[in-house]
N, C-alpha and C positions, 0 to 999 in steps of 0.2 A: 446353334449349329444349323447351317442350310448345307444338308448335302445335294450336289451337281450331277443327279443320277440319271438327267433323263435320257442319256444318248450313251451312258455307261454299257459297260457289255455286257451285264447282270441285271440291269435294267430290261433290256433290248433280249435277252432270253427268256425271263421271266414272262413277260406280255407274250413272247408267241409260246409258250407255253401256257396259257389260259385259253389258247384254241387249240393244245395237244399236241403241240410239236415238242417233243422230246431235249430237250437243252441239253449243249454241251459241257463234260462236267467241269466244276469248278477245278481250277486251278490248272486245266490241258493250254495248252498253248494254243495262239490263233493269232490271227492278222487281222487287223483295222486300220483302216483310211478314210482319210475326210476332204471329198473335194469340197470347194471352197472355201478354205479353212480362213475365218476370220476373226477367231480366237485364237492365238498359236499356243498360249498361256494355257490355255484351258486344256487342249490336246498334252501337252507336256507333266501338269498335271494327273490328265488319267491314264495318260501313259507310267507312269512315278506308282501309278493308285495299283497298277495291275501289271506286275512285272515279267508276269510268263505270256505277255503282248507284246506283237511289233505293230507298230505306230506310225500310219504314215500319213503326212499331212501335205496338200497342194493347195501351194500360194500363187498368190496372182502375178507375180515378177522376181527376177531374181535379189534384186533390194531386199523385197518381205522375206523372202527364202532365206538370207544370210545374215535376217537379223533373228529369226526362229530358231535355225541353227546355232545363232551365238546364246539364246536365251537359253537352250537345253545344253547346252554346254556347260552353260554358268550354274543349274540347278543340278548338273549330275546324272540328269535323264539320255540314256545310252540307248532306250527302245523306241526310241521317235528318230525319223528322216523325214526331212525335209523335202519338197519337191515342187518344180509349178508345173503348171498345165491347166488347164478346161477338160472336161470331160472329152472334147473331139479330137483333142491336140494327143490329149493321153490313149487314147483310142490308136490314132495313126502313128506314136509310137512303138505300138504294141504289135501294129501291122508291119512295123519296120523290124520288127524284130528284141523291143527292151521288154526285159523281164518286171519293169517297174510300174505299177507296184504287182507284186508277186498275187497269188492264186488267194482271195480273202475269204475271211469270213464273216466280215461287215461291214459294211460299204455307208457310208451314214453323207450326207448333205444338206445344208439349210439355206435355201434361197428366198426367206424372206426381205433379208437386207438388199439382196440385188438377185433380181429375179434371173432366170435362164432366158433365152430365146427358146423357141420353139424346136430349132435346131440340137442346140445344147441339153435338151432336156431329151429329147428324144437319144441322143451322144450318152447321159447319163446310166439309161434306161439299158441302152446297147452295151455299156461297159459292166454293168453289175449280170448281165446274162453271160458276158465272155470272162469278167475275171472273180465272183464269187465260187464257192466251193456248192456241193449240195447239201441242203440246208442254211446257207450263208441267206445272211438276213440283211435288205436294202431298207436303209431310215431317210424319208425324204421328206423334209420341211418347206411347206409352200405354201403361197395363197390361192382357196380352191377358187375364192369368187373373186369377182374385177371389185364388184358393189356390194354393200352392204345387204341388200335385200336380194343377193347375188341367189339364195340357196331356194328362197321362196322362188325366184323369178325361174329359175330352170326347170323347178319340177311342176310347176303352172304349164310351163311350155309341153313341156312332155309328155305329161297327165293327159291334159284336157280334150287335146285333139282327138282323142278314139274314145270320148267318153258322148254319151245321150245327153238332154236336156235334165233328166230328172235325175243322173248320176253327177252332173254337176253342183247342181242344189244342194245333193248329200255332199261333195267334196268342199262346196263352202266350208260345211259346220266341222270337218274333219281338218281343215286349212286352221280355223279357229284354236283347235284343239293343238295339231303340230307346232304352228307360231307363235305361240303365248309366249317364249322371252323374248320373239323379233317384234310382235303387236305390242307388249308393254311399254317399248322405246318407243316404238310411233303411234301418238292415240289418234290421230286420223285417222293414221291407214284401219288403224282397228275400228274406229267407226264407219266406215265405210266397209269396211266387211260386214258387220251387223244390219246396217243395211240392208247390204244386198242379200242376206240372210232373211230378214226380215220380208222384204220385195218378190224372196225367189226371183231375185234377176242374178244369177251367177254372171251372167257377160258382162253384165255393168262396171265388174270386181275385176276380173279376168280381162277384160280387152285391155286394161293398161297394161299390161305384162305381154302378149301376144306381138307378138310385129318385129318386135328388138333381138335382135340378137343376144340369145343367153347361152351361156358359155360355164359351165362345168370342168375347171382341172380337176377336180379328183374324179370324177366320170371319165374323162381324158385320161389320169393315170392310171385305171383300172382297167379301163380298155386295152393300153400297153403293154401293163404288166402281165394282163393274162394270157396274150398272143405272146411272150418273151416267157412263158412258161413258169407265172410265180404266182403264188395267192397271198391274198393278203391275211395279216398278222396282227391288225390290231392298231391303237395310236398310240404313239410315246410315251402320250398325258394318261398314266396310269388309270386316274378315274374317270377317263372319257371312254372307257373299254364295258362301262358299267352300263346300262339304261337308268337301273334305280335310284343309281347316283346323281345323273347329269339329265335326263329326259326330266319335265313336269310332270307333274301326275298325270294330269288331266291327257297329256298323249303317250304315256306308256303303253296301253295297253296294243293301240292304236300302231307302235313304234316293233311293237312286238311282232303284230300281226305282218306286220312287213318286211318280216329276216327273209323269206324268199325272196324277194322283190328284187330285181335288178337295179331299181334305184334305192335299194335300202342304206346307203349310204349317205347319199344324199338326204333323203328323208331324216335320216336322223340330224345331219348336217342340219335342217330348216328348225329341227325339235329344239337343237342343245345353243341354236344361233350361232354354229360355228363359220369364222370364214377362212382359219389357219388352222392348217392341216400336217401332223407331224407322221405320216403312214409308215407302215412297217410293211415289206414283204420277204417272203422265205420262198430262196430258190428250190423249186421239187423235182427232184423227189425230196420228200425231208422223213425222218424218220418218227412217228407219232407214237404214240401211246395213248392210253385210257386210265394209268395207274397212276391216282393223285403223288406215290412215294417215287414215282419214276420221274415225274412231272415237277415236281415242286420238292422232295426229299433231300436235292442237293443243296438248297440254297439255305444259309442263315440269313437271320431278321433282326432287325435292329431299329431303334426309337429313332424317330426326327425332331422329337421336341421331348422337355423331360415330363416325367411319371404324373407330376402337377399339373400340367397342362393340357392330359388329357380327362374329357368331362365325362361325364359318368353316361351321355346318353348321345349319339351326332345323328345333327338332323341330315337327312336325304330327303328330297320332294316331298313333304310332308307328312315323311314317318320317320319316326324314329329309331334308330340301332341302340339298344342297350349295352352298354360298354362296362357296366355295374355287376351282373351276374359272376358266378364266383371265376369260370372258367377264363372269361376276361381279366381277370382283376391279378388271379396268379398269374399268366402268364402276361399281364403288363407287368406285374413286378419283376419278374422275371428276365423280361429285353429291356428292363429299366437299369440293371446292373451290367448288362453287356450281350452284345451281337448272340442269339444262340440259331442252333438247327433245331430241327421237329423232334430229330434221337436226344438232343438234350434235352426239351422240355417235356417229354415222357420218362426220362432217366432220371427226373430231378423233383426228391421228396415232395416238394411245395406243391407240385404237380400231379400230384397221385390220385387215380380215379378219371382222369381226363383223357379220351379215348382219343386212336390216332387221328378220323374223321371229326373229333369235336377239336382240338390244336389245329390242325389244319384251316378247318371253316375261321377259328378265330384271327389266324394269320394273316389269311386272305381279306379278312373283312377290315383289319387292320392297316393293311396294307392300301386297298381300295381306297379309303375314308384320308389317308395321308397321312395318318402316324407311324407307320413302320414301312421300311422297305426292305426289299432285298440285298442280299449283301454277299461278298465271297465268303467270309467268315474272318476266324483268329487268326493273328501275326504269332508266332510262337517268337519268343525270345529269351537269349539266354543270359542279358546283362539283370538279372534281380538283384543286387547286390545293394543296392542303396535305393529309399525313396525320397531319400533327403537330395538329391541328386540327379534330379530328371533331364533327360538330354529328348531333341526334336527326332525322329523316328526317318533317316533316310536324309539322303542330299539336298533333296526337293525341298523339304522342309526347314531344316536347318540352312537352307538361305534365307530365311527370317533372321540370321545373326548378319548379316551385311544389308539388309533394307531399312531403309527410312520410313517409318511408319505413317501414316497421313490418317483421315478421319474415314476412311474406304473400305470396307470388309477387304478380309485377308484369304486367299486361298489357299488350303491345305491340303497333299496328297495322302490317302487312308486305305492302305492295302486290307483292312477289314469293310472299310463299304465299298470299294473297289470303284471310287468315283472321291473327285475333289471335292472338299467340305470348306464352306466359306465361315470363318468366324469373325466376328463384329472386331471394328476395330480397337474397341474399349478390353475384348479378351485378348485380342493380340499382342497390344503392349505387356500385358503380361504375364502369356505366356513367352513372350523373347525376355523376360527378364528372370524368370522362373530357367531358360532352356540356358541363359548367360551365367549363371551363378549358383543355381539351385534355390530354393526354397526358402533355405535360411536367412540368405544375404539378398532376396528378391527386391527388396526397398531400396537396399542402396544402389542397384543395378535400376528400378525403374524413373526413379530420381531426377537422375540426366536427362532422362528424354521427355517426362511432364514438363520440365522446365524449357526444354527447346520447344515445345511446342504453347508453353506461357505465352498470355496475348493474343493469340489468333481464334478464329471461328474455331479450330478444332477441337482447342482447349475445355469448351462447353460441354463439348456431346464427350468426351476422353472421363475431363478429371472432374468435373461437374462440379465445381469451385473456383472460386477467383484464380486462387495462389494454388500452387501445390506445396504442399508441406510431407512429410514424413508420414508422420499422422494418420493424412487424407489417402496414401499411396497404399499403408500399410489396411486402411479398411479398403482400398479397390483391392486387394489383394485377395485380401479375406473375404469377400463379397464373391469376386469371381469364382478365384481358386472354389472355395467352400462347394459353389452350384455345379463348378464347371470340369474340376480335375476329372474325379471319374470315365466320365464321357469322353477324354481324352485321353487318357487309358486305354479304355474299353476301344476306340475307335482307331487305336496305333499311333495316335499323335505325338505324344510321351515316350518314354521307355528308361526304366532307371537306370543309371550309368553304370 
């Protein structure tokens, strides 16, 4: 199971809640929009994943608009609209008087694929000040540097100029320190710092860099966002919000020391060799807290990979997290059987003795590391009646009985991780033959479709045998189902008929 959390709404609260902004609670209604939508699939998805959302997505022409809208049509998804525009077009209709898209409270965009103009991005920046709510959180995906040595070359520029002769000598071995995973890719460049480390000639290091114009968009989007009255909230990328995670050893300390620093973004940018940037900002006023149960109390957590797969110790920069001590181990066992909140796994015997600050620390650390994430929580439902008899959980999903399956992960909408879940296409054949017949009769329903797909490349990676036979369908059956039902359950996938 890969769940699609990074731009989810539970995702995108949790992170600014790691700097104390108070999250709205689970299950309130809200608004989201996505300009440049070039996944409409995916939009319609977590739209499907989180129903008490409305959904709005802006495509580049009316063509892509009416093919989005027939696709949410076809899956049943009623909380998604369609719409085109650019940031400046949807702007000057707003000044004309359309209410579209209405007052949000999360505005998300990724222009990695096709970047903005200068214009457009600034249009972006304008529309998330006039149409989020307060506290409405802007997620903006971009490239911060042109080049690759993009993060080194701007804080060279920036640095140096008000620094003395002997402050630059010490900023060589401190460059050393911040650039370890940009120096490992280029051992030039890193001999040539040693060098001039070595020489005390910092200018020798430094004048390549001097002269050219270096250019910082995330210095540029920071500058924007804080004259447009927003602070920033954090990156996307769950463990990029960490130092201990993602900094080298060797400049943590160093990465610390510079949380004041106007350029501490950037620096960290040079430590972690970032040059794609997924920002998060929150319009303020927003409302804060200090109280971990206010902060984090709402959400459930839930596994990304199963119980086996997590090792008993994960490295971060050169130390280790223990993941073996008993308080980890209960409560892996524990989100290994399904999604819970912090009140359930202090309410639940296996748990007993384990303080609310000690479940907490271990959620988070879980969380951080990429084994568990956040989540809305449980689907309550009221079809128990049979497990012999599992049907797909909602409209979105049960269009898995009219697709043809190929050799491609499948995506699924999961009102418990409140975000699309991609399963392999080897679980997908059968779960649609499990959701077409039930369990019992799952062979003769998978049968048909091994054998259309007999002979071809996909055959290999599907039925991992020449032929399909009965047989071979009935142990992929039993292979998946065995590892896989559970989680499927537990995730809203499923639901007995």
């Amino acid at each position: 199971m890969k769940p699609q959390s990074t731009l989810s709404p539970i995702s995108l609260r949790y992170i600014a809640a790691l700097r104390g902004h108070k999250p709205k609670k689970t299950g309130s209604e809200f608004t989201y929009a996505e300009m440049g939508c070039s996944s409409p699939d995916a939009l319609i998805c977590l739209a499907a994943s989180n129903p008490e959302g409305r959904f709005y997505g802006f495509m580049p022409n009316d063509v892509a608009r009416r093919t989005a809208d027939d696709k949410a049509m076809q899956r049943g998804t009623f909380n998604v609209i369609f719409l085109t525009g650019t940031p400046s077009e949807v702007l000057t209709r707003i000044a004309g008087g359309s209410s579209l898209p209405p007052m949000l409270d999360y505005l998300c965009c990724d222009e990695t694929e096709s970047n903005f103009s200068a214009t457009e991005r600034a249009a972006l920046f304008d529309l998330a000040q006039k149409r989020l709510n307060q506290g409405g959180i802007l997620a903006t995906k971009y490239r911060a540097y042109d080049k690759a040595d993009g993060a080194l070359r701007f804080v060279i520029n920036e640095v140096t100029p008000e620094m003395n002769d002997q402050q630059k000598i010490e900023f060589l071995s401190e460059i050393k320190k911040l650039g370890t995973k940009h120096l490992s890719t280029d051992i030039a460049l890193s001999d040539e710092l040693d060098k001039a480390i070595a020489d005390k000639a910092p200018q020798s290091f430094f004048a390549k860099y001097m002269g050219d114009k270096s250019t910082s968009h995330s210095f540029d989007t920071m500058v924007a966002m804080g004259s447009r009255g927003f602070s920033y909230a954090g990156d996307a990328n769950m463990t990029l919000n960490y130092v201990e995670m993602v900094v080298p050893a060797a400049a943590q300390d160093l990465v610390v020391e510079c949380r004041s620093n106007p350029l501490y973004e950037q620096i960290k940018d040079l430590a972690i060799d970032r040059t794609i940037r997924t920002d998060l900002w929150i319009k303020e006023p927003s409302e804060r807290s200090s109280s971990p149960v206010e902060l984090f109390g709402g959400f459930a957590y839930g596994l990304v990979t199963t119980r086996e797969q997590i090792p008993a110790s994960h490295p971060a920069q050169g130390k280790n997290i223990d993941l073996s001590e008993p308080s980890y181990s209960k409560i892996i066992e524990l989100l290994s059987m399904l999604p819970v909140g912090i009140a359930d796994i202090l309410e639940h015997p296996s748990c007993e003795g384990i303080s609310p600050e000690k479940a907490m620390e271990v959620l988070q650390i879980l969380v951080a590391c990429g084994y568990a994430i956040p989540m809305r929580g449980s689907l309550t439902t009221t079809k128990m009646t049979s497990v012999e008899q599992p049907k797909l959980v909602g409209s979105f999903n049960r269009f898995l009985d009219k697709t043809e399956l190929g050799d491609n992960d499948v995506l699924f909408a999961s009102q418990v991780a409140g975000c699309g879940i991609a399963l392999s296409a080897r679980e997908a054949f059968v779960i649609q033959a499990i959701n077409r017949v039930g369990l019992n009769g799952s062979v003769s329903a998978l049968m048909p479709e091994l054998r259309r797909i007999a002979n071809t490349p996909t055959a290999e990676k599907i039925i991992q045998e020449k032929e399909p036979t009965p047989e071979g369908a009935h142990a992929m059956i039993i292979d998946i189902a065995g590892k896989s039902l559970p989680q499927w359950y537990a995730y809203a996938l499923l639901e007995a008929a």
